[in-house]
VMD Tcl script that draws the C-alpha trace (Angstrom):
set ca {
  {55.26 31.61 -66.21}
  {57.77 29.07 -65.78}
  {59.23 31.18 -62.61}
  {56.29 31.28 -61.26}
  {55.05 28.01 -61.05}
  {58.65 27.31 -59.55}
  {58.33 29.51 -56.96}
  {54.70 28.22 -55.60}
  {55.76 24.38 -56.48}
  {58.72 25.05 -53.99}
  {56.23 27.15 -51.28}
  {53.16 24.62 -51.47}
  {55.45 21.31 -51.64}
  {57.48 22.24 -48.57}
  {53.71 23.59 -46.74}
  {52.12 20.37 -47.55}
  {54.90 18.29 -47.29}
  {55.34 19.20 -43.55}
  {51.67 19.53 -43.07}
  {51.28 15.92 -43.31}
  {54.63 14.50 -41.92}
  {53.95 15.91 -38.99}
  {50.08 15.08 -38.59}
  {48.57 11.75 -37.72}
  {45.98 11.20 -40.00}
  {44.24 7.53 -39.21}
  {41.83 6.32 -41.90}
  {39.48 3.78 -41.11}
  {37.17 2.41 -43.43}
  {33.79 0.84 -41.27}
  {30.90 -0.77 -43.40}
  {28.09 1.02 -44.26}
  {25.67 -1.77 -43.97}
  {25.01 -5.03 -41.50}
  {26.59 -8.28 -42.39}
  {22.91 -10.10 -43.29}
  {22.24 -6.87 -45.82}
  {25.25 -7.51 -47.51}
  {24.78 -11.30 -47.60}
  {21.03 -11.00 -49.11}
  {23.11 -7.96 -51.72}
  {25.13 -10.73 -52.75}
  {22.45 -13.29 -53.22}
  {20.53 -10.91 -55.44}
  {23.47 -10.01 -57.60}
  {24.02 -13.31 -58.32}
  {20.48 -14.44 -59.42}
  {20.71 -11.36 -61.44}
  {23.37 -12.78 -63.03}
  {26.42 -11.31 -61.76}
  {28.97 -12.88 -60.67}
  {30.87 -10.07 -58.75}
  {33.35 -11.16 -55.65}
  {33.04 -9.66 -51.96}
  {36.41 -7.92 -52.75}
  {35.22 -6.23 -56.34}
  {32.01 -4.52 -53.83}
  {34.29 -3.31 -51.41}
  {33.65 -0.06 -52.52}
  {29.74 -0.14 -52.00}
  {30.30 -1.89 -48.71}
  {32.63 0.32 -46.95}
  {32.25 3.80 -46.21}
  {36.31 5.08 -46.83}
  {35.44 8.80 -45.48}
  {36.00 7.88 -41.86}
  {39.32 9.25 -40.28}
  {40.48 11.01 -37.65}
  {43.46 14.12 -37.14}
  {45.26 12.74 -34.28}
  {47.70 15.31 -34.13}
  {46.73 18.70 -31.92}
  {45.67 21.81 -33.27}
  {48.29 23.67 -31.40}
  {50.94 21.37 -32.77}
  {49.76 21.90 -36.30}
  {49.76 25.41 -35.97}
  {52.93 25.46 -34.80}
  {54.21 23.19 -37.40}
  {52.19 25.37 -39.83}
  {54.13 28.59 -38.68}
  {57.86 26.67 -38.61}
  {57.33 25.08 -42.53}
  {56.09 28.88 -43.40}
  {58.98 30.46 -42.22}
  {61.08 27.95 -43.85}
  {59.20 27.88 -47.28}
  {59.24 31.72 -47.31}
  {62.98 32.13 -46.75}
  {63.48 29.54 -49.36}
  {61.25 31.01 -52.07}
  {61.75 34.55 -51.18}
  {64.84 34.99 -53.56}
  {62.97 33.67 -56.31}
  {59.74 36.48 -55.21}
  {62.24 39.20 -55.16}
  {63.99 38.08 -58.76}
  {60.60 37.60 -60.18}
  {59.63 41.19 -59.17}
  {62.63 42.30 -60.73}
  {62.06 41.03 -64.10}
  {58.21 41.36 -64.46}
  {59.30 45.11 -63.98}
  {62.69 45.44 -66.38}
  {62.62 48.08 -68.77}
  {61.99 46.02 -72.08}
  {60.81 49.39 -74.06}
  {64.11 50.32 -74.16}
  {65.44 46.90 -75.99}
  {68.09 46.38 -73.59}
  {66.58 43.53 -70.99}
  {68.97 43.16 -67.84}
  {67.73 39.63 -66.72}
  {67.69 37.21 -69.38}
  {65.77 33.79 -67.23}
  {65.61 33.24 -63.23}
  {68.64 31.66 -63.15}
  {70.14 34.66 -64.76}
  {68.52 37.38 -62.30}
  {69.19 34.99 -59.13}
  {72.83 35.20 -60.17}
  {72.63 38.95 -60.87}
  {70.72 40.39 -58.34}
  {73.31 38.07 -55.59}
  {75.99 39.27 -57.10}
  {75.12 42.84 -57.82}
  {73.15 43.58 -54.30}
  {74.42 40.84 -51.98}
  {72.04 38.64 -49.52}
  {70.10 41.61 -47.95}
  {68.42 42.07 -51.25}
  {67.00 38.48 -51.25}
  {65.66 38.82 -47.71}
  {63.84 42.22 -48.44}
  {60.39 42.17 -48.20}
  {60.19 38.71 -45.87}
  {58.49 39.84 -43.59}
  {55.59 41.48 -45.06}
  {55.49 37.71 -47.50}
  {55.80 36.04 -44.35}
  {53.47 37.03 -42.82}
  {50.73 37.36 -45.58}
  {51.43 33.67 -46.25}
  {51.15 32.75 -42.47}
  {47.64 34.75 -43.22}
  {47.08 32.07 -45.71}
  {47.76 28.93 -43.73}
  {46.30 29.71 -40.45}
  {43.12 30.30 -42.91}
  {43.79 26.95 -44.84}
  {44.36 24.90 -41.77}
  {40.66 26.83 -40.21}
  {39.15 26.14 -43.65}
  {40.43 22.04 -43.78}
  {39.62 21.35 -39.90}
  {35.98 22.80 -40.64}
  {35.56 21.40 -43.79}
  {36.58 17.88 -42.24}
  {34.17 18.46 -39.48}
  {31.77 18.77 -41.83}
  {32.67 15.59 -43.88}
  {32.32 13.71 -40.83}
  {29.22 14.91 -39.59}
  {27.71 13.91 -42.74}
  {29.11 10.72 -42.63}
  {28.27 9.77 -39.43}
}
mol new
graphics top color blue
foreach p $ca { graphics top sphere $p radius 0.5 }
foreach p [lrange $ca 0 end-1] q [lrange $ca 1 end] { graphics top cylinder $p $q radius 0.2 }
display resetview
C-alpha cells in the first residue's frame, strides 16, 4: 500500500506540479451585482439587524469562478508530454519493483524482497539499469493516454464552468 501511494504521489506531484508552473492561469473575481443593488443589500441587512461589513459579503458580492488559461493548448500539451516522460522515468523503477513483489513467491515462506527500498536495491544490483527501464514505454505511453485525456477533460470542463458563469 505504502509503495503504491509512493509511486503515484511521485507521478501526479511532478504532472501537476509542471502542469501549473508552466500555465498562466489569471483569476479575476468581477461582481455579480450593480453597485446600487449592493448598496440597498446593505441597507436591508442592517435594519434587519446585522451589522455585517462590505468585506465579510465579499463572498456574495463577487463571483470568484471567472479566470482565464492564458497559456496555449499546444504549449500545454507539450509541457504535458515533457513532465510525462520525466515522471515516468522517475517512477518507473518503483512500477517495476512493485511488480516484483506483488508477485514473490510467499507460499513457499522464503520472501526475496523484504520493503521497496529493499527490492529497489535488489533488483539494481541483481539485474542492472535495463531492468528498471523495462516496460517504459508501454507505461509511457498509457500515461500520456491519461493526460492528453485529463488535459481534454479540464479544458472542457472549464469551458463549461465559464459558460455557466457568464
Amino acid at each position: 500500500m505504502v509503495p503504491l501511494m509512493a509511486r503515484d504521489v511521485c507521478f501526479r506531484g511532478i504532472i501537476l506540479g509542471s502542469y501549473y508552473a508552466t500555465t498562466d492561469i489569471e483569476h479575476r473575481p468581477v461582481l455579480r451585482y450593480t453597485i446600487p443593488q449592493i448598496v440597498d443589500f446593505m441597507k436591508q441587512r442592517r435594519e434587519m439587524g446585522y451589522e455585517d461589513s462590505l468585506s465579510d459579503m465579499q463572498s456574495v458580492f463577487y463571483e470568484q469562478h471567472n479566470y482565464i488559461i492564458k497559456t496555449k493548448v499546444t504549449t500545454r500539451l507539450t509541457m504535458l508530454i515533457l513532465a510525462n516522460l520525466f515522471a515516468t522515468a522517475i517512477t518507473n523503477p518503483i512500477d517495476v519493483c512493485l511488480s516484483k513483489i506483488l508477485t514473490q513467491n510467499q507460499a513457499s515462506g522464503e520472501v526475496k524482497y523484504k520493503g521497496l527500498i529493499h527490492a529497489l536495491k535488489t533488483v539494481y544490483k541483481e539485474e542492472g539499469r535495463g531492468k528498471f527501464l523495462g516496460g517504459l514505454h508501454p507505461r509511457f505511453m498509457f500515461n500520456l493516454f491519461n493526460g492528453v485525456m485529463f488535459l481534454f477533460v479540464y479544458d472542457r470542463f472549464t469551458h463549461y464552468i465559464d459558460t455557466i458563469y457568464q
